[in-house]
N, C-alpha and C positions, 0 to 999 in steps of 0.2 A: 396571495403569496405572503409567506409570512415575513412581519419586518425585523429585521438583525443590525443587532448593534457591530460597525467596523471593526471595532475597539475591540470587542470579544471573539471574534471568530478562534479557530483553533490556527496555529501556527504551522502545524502538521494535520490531513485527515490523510486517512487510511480507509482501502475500501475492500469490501469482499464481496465480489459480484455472481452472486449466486442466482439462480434459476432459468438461466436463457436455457437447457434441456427440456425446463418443466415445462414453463412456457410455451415451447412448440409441442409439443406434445400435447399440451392442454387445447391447444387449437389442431391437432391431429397431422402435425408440419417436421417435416424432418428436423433434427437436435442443430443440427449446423444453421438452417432457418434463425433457428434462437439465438445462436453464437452472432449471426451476420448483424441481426434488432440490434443486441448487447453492444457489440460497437458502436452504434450509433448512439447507446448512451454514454460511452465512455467518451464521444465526443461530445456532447452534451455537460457530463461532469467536468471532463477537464477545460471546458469554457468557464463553467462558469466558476471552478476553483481561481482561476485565470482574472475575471474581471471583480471577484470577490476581495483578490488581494492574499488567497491562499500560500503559502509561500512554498512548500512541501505537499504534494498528491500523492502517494503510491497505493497503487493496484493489482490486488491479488489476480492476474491473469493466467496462471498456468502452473497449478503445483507441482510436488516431487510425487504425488501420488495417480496425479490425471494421467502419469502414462501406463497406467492400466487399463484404460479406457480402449472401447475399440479401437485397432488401428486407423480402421478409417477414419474415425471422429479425428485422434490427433492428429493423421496428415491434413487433414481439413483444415483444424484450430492452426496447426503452422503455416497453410497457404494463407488462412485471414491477415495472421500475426506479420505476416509479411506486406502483405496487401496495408495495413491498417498504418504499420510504419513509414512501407515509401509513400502514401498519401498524405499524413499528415506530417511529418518532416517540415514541409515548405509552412505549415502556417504555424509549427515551433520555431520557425525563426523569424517569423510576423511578429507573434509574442512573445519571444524574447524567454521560451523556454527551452531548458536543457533535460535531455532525456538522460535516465541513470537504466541500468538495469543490477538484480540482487537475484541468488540464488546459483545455481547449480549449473553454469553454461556451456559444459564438458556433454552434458546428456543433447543438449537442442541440437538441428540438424545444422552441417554447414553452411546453405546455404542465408537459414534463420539470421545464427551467429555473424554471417556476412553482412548482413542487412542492418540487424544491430550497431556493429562498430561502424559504419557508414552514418546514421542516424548519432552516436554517439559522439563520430567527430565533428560531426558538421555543426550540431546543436553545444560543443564542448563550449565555445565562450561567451554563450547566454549567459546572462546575471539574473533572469528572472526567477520565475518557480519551476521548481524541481521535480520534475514525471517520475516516477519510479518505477516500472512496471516489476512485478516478482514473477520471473521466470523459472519453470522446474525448481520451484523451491520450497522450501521445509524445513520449517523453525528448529528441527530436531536436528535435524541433516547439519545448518547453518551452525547450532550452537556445537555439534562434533566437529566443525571443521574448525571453528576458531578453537575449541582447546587442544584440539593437536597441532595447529600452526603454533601457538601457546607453549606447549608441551616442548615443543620440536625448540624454539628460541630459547627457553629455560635450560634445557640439555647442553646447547651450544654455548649458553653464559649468555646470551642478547640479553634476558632479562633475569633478572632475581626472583625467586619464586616469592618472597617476602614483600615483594613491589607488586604482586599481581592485587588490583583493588577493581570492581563494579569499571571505573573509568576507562581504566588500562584495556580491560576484558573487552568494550564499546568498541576498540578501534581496528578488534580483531574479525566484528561482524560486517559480513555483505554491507551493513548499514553507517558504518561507521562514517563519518563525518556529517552524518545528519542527524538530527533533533528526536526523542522518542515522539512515536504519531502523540498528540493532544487527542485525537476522537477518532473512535471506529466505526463506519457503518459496515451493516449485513445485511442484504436482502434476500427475501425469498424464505423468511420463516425461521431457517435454521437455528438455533439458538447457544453457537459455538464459535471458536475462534479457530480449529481445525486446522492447527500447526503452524500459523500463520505469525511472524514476530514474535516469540513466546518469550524473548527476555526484554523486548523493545516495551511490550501492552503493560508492563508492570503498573502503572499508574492512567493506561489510557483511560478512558470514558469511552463506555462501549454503545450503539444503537443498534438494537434489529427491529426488521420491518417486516411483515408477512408479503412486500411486494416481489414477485419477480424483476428479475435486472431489468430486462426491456422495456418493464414499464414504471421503471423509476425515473419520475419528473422532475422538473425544474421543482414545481411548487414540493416536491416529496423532500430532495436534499433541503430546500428552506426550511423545512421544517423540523428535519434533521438539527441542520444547525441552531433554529433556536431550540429546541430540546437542550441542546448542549449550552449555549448562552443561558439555561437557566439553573444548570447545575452549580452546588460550589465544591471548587477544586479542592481541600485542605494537605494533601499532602501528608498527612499525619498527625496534622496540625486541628486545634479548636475554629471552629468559627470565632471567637475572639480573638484569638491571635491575628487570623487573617484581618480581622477589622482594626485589630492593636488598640480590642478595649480592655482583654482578659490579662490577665498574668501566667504566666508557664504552670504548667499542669503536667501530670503523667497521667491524665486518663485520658 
């Protein structure tokens, strides 16, 4: 297993849990087969975000575009999502974590949305780290909705359109009160981010992996992570700045 510095972990990671379809299928197994594995690594990731000291998790579990998928897969994916919530519930509040959920929650079924606010009150006054799972969501969608909520306050006088800055704009997204992800993993090959945060990644650090989700390991995220422990961040910035040997530059 790879060894990681505390110090440097990312503050936020972000995950796109791709290939539990492929995966059963590669083994000749029905697609929900692979959805059922996949859970069992998101219980896996979000342990070990958990004992890592990760402060922020969120996971791409269900986009604005998967409900074109056969029906039957999505009622499937919603009996899991159901399933996977009131199970682990009890041991978000062993560890002291609070679930968020982001995206589009007008589309998900009643009883989904039920299950959610139940898991979201109960887990509301954890101080630990923060689940986020992205339900029926789409960076496209997300970033339409906050500039017509936007649109709509400016119209009414809330806000000045002269005040609108990058900041302001943050607090209008699903995401607002939390941190952009630090680091993204992808598995399963793809090599995209597929509407996923499109104004949050502005500065992420991105990883893909050609593993499918199910069989993304303990030892696979280490290693993730030092990948990312050995990036340098600059921000726009020289490597001398960051070390504060250079002097200001415009290149």
């Amino acid at each position: 297993m790879q060894p990681l510095d505390p110090h440097k972990l990312p503050v936020h990671l972000a995950v796109i849990m791709d290939g539990n379809g492929r995966w059963a299928q590669q083994r000749m197994l029905k697609r929900i087969v692979g959805h059922q594995r996949g859970a069992e690594t998101v219980k896996m990731v979000v342990e070990q975000a958990w004992l890592l000291g990760i402060n922020y998790l969120t996971l791409f579990a269900f986009s604005s575009e998967n409900w074109s998928r056969p029906a039957l897969e999505v009622r499937a994916l919603m009996t899991l999502l159901k399933k996977y919530i009131r199970q682990e519930t009890a041991r978000m509040m062993r560890k002291n974590i609070r679930y968020n959920v982001i995206g589009n929650r007008s589309d998900l079924p009643g009883d989904v949305n039920e299950t959610l606010d139940e898991a979201i009150r109960t887990t509301s006054l954890n101080t630990g780290m923060v689940l986020t799972l992205a339900l029926s969501y789409g960076g496209r969608q997300e970033l339409s909705r906050a500039a017509a909520q936007m649109a709509r306050d400016a119209v009414s006088g809330k806000i000045a359109p002269e005040a609108i800055t990058p900041d302001l704009f943050d607090t209008y997204l699903d995401t607002g009160g939390l941190p952009d992800p630090d680091f993204l993993i992808r598995t399963s090959g793809e090599m995209r981010i597929s509407n996923f945060l499109l104004w949050q990644l502005a500065y992420t650090e991105l990883y893909f992996t050609d593993i499918n989700w199910p069989d993304f390991t303990i030892n696979e995220l280490h290693k993730a992570l030092a990948d990312f422990q050995s990036r340098e961040r600059r921000f726009g910035k020289t490597s001398d700045q960051l070390t504060d040997r250079g002097t200001l530059s415009n290149d």
